[in-house]
C-alpha positions as CSV (number, residue, x, y, z in Angstrom):
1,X,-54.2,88.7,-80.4
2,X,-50.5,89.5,-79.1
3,X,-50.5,90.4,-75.2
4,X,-48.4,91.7,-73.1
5,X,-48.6,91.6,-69.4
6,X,-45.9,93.4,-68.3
7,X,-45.7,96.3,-70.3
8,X,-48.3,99.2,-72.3
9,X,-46.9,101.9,-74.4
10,X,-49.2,104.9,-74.5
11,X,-48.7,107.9,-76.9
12,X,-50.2,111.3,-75.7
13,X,-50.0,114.6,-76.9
14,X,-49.7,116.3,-73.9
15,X,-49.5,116.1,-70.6
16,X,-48.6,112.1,-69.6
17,X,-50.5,112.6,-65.9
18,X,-53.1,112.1,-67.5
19,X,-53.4,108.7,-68.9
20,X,-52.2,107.9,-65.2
21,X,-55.4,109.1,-63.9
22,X,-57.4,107.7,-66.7
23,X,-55.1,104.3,-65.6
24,X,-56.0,105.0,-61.8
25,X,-60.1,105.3,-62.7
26,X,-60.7,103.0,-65.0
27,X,-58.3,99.6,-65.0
28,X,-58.4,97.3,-62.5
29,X,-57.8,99.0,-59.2
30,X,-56.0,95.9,-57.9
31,X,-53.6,96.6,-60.7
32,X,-50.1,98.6,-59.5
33,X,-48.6,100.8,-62.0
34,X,-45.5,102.8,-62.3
35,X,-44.9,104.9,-64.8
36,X,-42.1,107.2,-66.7
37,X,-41.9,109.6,-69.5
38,X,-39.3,109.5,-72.5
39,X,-37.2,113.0,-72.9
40,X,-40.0,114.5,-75.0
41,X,-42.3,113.9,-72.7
42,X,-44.7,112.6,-75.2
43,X,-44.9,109.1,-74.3
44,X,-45.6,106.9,-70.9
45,X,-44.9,103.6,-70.3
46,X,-47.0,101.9,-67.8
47,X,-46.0,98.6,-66.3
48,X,-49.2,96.9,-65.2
49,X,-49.8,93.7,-63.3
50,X,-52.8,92.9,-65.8
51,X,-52.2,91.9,-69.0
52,X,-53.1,94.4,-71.7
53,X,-53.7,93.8,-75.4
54,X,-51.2,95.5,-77.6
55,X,-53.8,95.9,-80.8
56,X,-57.0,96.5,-78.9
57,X,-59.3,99.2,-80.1
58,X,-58.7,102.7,-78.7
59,X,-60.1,104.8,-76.1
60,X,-60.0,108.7,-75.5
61,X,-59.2,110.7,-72.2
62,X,-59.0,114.1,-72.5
63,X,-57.8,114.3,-76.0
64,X,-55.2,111.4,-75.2
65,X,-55.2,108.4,-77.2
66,X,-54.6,105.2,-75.0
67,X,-55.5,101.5,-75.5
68,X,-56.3,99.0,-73.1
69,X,-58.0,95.4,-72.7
70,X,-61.9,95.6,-72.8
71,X,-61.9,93.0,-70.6
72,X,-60.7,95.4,-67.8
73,X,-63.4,98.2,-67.9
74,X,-67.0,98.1,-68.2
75,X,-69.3,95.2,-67.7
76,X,-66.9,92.8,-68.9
77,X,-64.8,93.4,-65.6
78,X,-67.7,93.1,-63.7
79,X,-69.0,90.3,-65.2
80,X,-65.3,88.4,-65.0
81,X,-64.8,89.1,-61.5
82,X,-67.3,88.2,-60.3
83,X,-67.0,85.5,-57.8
84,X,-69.3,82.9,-56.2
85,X,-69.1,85.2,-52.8
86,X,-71.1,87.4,-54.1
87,X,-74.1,85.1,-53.1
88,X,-73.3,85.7,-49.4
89,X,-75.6,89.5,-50.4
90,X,-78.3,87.1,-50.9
91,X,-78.0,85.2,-47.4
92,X,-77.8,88.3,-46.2
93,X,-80.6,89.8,-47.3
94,X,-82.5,86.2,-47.1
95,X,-81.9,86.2,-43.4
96,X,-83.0,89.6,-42.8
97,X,-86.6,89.0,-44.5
98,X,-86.5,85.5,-42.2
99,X,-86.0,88.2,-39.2
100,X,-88.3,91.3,-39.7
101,X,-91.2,88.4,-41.0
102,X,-90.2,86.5,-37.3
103,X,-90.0,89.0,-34.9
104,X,-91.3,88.2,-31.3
105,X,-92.4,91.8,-31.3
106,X,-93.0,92.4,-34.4
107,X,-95.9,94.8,-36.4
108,X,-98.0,94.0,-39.6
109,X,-96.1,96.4,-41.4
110,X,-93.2,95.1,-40.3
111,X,-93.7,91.0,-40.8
112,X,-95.9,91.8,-44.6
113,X,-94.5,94.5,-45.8
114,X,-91.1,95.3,-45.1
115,X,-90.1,91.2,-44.7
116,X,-92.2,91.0,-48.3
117,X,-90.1,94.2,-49.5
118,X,-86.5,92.3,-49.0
119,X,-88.0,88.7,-50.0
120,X,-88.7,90.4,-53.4
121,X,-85.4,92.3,-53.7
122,X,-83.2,88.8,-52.7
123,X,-85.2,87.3,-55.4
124,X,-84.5,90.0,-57.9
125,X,-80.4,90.0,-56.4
126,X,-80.3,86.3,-56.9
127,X,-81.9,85.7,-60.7
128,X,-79.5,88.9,-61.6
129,X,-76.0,87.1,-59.8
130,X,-77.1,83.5,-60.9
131,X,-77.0,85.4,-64.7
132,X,-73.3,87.1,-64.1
133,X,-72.3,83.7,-63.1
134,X,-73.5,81.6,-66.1
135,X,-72.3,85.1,-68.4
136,X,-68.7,84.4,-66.6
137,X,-68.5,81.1,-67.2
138,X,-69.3,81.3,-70.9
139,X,-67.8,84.4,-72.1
140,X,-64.4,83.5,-69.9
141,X,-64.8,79.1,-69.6
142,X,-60.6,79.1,-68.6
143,X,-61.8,81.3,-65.3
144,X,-64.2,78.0,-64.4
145,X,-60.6,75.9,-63.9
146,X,-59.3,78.9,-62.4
147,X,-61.7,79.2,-59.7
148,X,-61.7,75.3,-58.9
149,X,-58.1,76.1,-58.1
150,X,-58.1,78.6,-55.8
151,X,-59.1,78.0,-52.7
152,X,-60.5,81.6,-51.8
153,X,-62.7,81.4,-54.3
154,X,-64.1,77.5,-54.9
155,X,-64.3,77.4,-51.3
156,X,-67.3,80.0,-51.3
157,X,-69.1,77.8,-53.8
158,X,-71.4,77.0,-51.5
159,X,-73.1,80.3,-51.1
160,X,-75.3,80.0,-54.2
161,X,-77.2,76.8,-52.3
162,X,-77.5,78.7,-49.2
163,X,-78.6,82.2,-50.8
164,X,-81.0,79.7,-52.4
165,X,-82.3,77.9,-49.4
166,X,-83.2,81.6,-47.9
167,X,-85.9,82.1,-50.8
168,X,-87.5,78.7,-50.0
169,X,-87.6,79.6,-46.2
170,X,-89.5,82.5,-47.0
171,X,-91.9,81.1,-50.3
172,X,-93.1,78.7,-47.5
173,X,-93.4,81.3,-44.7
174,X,-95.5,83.9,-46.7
175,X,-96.9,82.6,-49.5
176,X,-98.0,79.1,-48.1
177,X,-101.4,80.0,-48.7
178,X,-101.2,80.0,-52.6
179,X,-102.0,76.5,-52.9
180,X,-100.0,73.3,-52.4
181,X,-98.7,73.3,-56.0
182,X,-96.2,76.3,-54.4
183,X,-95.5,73.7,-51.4
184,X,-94.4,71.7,-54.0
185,X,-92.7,73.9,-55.7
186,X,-90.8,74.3,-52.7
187,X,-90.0,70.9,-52.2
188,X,-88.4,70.6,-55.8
189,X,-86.2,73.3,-55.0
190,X,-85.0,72.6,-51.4
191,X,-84.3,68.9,-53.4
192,X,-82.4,71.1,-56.1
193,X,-80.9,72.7,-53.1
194,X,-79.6,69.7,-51.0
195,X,-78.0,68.2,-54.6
196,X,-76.0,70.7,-54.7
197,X,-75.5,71.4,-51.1
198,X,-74.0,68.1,-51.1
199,X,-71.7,68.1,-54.0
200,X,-70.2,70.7,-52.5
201,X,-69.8,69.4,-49.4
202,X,-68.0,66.6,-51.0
203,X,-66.1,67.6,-53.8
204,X,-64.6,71.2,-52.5
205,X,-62.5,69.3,-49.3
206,X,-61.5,66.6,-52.3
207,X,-59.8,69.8,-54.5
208,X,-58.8,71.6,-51.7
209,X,-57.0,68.0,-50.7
210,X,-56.1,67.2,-53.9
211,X,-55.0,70.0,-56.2
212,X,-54.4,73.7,-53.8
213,X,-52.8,72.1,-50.4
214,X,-53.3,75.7,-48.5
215,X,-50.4,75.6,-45.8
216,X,-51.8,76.0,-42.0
217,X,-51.7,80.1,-41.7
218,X,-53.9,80.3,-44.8
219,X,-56.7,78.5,-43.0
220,X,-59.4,81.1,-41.7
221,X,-62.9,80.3,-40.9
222,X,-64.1,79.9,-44.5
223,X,-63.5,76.8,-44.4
224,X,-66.4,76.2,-43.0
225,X,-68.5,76.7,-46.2
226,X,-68.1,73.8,-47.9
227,X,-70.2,71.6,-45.2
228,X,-72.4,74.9,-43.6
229,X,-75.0,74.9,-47.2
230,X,-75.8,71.0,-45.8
231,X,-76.7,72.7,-42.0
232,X,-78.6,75.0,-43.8
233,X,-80.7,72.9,-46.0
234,X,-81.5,70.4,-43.3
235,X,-83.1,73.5,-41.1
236,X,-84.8,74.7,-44.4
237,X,-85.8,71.1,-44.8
238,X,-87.8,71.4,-41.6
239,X,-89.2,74.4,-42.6
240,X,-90.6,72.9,-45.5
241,X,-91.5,68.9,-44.5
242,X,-93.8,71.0,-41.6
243,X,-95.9,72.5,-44.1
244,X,-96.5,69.6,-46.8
245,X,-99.5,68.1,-46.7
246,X,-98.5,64.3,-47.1
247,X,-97.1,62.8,-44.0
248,X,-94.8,60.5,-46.2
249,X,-93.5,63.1,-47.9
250,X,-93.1,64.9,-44.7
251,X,-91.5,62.1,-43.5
252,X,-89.3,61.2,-45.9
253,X,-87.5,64.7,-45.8
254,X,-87.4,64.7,-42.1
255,X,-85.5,61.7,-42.1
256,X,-83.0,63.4,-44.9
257,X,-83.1,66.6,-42.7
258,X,-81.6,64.5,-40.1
259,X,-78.6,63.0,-42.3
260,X,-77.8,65.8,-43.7
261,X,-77.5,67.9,-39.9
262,X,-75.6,65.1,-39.1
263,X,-73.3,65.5,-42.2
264,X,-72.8,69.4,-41.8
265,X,-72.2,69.4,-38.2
266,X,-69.3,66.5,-37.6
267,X,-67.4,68.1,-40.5
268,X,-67.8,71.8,-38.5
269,X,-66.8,70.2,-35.3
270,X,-63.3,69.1,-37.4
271,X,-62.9,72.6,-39.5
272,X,-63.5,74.2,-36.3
273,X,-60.8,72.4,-33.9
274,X,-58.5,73.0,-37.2
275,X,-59.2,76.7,-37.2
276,X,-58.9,77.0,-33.2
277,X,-54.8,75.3,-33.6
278,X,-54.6,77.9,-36.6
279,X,-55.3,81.2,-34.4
280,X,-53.0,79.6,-31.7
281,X,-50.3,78.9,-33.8
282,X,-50.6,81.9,-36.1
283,X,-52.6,84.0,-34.5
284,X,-55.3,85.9,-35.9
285,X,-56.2,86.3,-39.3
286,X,-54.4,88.7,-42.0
287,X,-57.3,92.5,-42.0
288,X,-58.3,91.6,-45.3
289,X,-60.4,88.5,-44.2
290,X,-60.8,89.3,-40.7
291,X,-64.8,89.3,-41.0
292,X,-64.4,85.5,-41.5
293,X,-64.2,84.9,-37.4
294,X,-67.9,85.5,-37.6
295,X,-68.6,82.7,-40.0
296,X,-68.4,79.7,-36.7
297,X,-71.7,81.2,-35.9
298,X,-73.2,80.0,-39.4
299,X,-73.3,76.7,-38.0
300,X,-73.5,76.6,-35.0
301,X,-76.7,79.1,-35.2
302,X,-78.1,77.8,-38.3
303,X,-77.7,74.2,-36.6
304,X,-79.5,74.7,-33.6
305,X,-82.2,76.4,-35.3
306,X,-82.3,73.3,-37.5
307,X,-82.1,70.3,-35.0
308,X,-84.7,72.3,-32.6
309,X,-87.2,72.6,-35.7
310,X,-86.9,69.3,-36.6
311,X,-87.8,68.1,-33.7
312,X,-90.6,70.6,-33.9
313,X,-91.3,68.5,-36.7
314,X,-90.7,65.3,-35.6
315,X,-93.2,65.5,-32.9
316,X,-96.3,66.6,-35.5
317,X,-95.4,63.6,-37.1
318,X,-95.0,61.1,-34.4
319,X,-97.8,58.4,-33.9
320,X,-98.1,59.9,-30.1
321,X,-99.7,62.8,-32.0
322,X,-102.2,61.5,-34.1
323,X,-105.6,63.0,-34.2
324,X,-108.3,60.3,-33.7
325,X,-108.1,57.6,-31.2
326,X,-108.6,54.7,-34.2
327,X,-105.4,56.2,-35.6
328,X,-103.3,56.4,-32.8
329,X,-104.1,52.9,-32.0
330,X,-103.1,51.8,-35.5
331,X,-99.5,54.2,-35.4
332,X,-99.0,52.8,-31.6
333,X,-99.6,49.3,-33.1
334,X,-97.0,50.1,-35.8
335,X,-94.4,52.3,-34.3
336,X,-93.5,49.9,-32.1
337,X,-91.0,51.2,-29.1
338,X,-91.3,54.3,-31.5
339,X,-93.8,55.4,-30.4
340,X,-92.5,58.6,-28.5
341,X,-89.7,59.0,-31.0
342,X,-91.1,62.2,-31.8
343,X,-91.1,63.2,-27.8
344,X,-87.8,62.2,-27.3
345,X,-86.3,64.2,-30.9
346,X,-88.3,67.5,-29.7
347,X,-87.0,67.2,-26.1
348,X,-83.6,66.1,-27.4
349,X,-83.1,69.4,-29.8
350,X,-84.0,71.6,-27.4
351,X,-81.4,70.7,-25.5
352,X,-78.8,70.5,-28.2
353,X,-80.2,74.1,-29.4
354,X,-79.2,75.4,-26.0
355,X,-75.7,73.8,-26.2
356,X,-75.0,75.4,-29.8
357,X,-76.4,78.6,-28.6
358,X,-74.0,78.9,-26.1
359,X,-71.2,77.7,-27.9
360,X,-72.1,80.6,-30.5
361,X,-72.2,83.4,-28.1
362,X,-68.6,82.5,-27.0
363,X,-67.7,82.9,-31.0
364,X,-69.5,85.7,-31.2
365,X,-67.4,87.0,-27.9
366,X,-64.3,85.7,-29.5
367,X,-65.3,87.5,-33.0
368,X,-65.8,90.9,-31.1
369,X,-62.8,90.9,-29.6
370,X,-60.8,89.9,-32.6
371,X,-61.9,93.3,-34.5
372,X,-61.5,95.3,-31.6
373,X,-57.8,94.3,-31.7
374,X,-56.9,95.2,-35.4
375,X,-59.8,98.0,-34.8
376,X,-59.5,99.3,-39.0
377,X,-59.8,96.7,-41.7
378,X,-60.8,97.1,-45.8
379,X,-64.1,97.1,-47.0
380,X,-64.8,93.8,-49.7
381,X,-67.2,91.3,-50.4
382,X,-66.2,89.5,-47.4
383,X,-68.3,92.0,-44.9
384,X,-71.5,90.1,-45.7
385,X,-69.9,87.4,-43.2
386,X,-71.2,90.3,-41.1
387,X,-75.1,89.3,-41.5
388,X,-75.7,85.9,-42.0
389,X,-73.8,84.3,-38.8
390,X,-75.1,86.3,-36.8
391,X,-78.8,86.3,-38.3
392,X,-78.7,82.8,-38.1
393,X,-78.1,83.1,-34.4
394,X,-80.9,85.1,-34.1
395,X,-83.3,82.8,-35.8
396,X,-81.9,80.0,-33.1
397,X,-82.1,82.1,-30.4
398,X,-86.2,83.3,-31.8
399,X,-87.0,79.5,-31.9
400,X,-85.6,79.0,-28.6
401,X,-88.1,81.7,-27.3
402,X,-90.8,79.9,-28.5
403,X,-89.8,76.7,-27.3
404,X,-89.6,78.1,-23.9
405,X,-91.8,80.6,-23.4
406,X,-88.8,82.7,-22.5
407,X,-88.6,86.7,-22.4
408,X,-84.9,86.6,-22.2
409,X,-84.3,85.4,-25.2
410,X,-87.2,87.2,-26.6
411,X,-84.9,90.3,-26.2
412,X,-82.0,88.5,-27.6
413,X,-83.8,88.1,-30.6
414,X,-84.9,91.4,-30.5
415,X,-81.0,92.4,-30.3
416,X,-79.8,90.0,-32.4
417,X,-81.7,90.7,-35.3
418,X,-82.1,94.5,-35.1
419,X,-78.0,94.2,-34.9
420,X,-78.3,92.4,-38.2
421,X,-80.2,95.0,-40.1
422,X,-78.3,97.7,-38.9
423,X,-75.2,95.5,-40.5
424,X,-76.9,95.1,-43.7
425,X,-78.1,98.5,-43.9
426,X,-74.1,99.8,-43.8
427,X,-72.6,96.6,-45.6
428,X,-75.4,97.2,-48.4
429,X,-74.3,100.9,-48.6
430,X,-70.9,100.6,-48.9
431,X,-70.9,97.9,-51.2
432,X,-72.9,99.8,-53.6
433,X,-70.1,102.6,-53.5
434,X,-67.4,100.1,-54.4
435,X,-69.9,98.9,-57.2
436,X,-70.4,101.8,-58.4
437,X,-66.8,102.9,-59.2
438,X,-65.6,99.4,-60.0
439,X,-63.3,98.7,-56.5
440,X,-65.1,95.9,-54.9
441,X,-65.0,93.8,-58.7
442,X,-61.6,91.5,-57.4
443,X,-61.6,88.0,-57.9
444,X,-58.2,85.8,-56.6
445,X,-58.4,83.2,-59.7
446,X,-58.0,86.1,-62.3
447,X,-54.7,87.3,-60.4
448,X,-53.8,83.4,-60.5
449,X,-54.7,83.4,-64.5
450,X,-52.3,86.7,-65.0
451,X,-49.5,85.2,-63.2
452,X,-49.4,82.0,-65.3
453,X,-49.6,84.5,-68.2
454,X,-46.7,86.5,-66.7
455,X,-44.4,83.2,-66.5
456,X,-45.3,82.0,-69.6
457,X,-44.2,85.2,-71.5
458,X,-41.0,85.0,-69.6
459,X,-40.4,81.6,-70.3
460,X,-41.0,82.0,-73.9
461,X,-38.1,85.1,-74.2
462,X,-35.9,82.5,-72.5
């Protein structure tokens, strides 16, 4: 099939405004356009930055016969647009059912039905996205290379393992009581999880490294994803080694919990003193990804959540804690200088909990400020950055409450997490706007795939 992408002749019989707001509601919106009319008035050419079949099949607009790429209307634009940050809906909406099921002050209606409500809806969000992913990457393989080489896009790979890791928390949380085959269940997918947790963590710095090479002012705090899915499976790790009902299996994923907090958080303590010379140098990020100074409060939330858990965990398993005098003797007998491990791990994340927390609220001080300086910025996909940080905060700061009987942050949670519905409630309504007329569909590798088409046509009428 010949295509051209600079260039679309359209014949009407009348009236040549009107193909440009055919042009204007139904092809890419990212796409600029100019237009002009020949002396007749009968014909307009419109020079697009998407490329555009010359012998695709017709479509009708008011009695006006145009032709377009199929690939640009429809589901088909959905479907080849759609990039991997979509997944941050699902850690948004996985961190809200964490919440409402959490609350210090919470209500039965609240913790079993409205929690339930949204852990049913992020499963239903996630099998539908996990579908237009595969559907992309089969109907449209080039766009797979495409992705890998643009670093907006690869680099948000690792929402799909974290939008997954909130379904785990929650199948644990609420449905425990099914039977240990769902515990196990669990398990298998927080192990499915951490694979691919970790390939990302390893292989998304290597192409960013190797094969894009983003120059200092294109840095923003997305890169940060790559190693936050690994924070986020070790605290989901602890979530899930506290309810198994084998000790050695308990054990065995506290231990990889541990590793993989370790992992996460010395490669956010690097990205972040990068992005701190980036804002001083260059000051602060362009509007369109201005959202993204929220996303330091992923780990550093998510992590203290997770090393004060473990310890949680830690403890239940130490020998110090054993049940029967007989057994504690055998463990003491065993563990060796050990033996308060388990103490020292609880007392130990507490305190490192209280440090991230802290850290995070100076972020989230930082993040405030930085929108109340630019004050307007567009809507995208990118506004989900709103919820999860900042949920993930909350869920720190909740744990915290419990660790020390504390009322203050009792209310923090209380704030925290209403803050974060109130986000997803108007990040969840205006995304389904932009869905609905076709706006929000935008993905960087596809403008990357149309430039390469662009230089190759020009190279060939050299």
């Amino acid at each position: 099939m010949a295509r051209s992408s600079e260039r679309l002749a359209i014949c009407l019989s009348t009236k040549p405004r009107h193909i440009l707001s055919w042009l204007n509601k139904h092809v890419a919106p990212e796409a600029s356009s100019a237009a002009t009319t020949d002396q007749g008035g009968s014909c307009v050419v419109a020079v697009m930055s998407t490329d555009i079949p010359l012998n695709s099949e017709p479509g009708t607009e008011n009695g006006n016969c145009v032709s377009i790429s199929k690939d640009e209307v429809g589901w088909r634009r959905a479907i080849r647009n759609f990039t991997p940050s979509w997944f941050a809906v699902n850690m948004g909406t996985g961190v809200v059912s964490i919440l409402l099921h959490t609350l210090p002050y919470n209500a039965r209606w609240i913790s079993h039905g409205v929690a339930i409500a949204f852990f049913v809806l992020n499963i239903v969000v996630f099998i539908i996205f996990t579908v237009m992913s595969i559907m992309r990457y089969t109907l449209y393989p080039e766009i797979w290379t495409a992705m890998l080489g643009n670093h907006e896009e690869s680099i948000l790979l690792g929402c799909f393992p974290m939008g997954l890791a909130t379904i785990i928390d929650m199948m644990i949380s609420t449905c425990y009581h099914w039977g240990d085959w769902l515990l196990y269940l669990a398990w298998a997918l927080w192990w499915f999880d951490v694979i691919l947790s970790v390939a990302t963590c390893t292989t998304v710095p290597f192409i960013i490294f190797r094969r894009q090479k983003p120059r200092l002012d294109a840095v923003t705090a997305n890169f940060l994803f790559p190693n936050l899915p690994v924070i986020v499976a070790a605290g989901e790790g602890s979530v899930v080694a506290n309810a198994l009902p084998s000790k050695s299996h308990a054990m065995t994923t506290l231990i990889t919990c541990y590793v993989l907090w370790g992992i996460g958080e010395c490669f956010t303590g690097l990205v972040l003193a990068l992005y701190l010379h980036r804002l001083t140098v260059h000051g602060l990020p362009p509007r369109e990804t201005i959202v993204s100074v929220f996303l330091p409060l992923g780990p550093l939330g998510q992590g203290g959540f997770g090393i004060q858990h473990l310890g949680i965990v830690a403890l239940k398993l130490s020998p110090s804690s054993a049940s029967s005098v007989i057994a504690a003797e055998e463990l003491r007998s065993a563990a060796g200088p050990w033996m308060h491990g388990g103490e020292i791990l609880h007392v130990l994340g507490t305190f490192l909990a209280l440090c991230m927390w802290g850290f995070g609220v100076v972020w989230l001080s930082l993040a405030v400020f930085s929108l109340a300086a630019l004050r307007r910025f567009p809507f995208n996909v990118g506004w989900w950055g709103f919820t999860f940080p900042l949920g993930v905060l909350a869920t720190c700061t909740g744990i915290l409450a419990e660790s020390l009987d504390s009322v203050f942050f009792r209310v923090m949670t209380m704030i925290f997490s209403l803050s974060v519905c109130l986000l997803w409630l108007m990040v969840a309504v205006g995304t389904l706007q932009r869905v609905w007329t076709g706006v929000i569909f935008q993905a960087p590798c596809i403008r990357d795939l149309r430039e390469k088409e662009r230089q190759r046509v020009s190279d060939g009428r050299v």
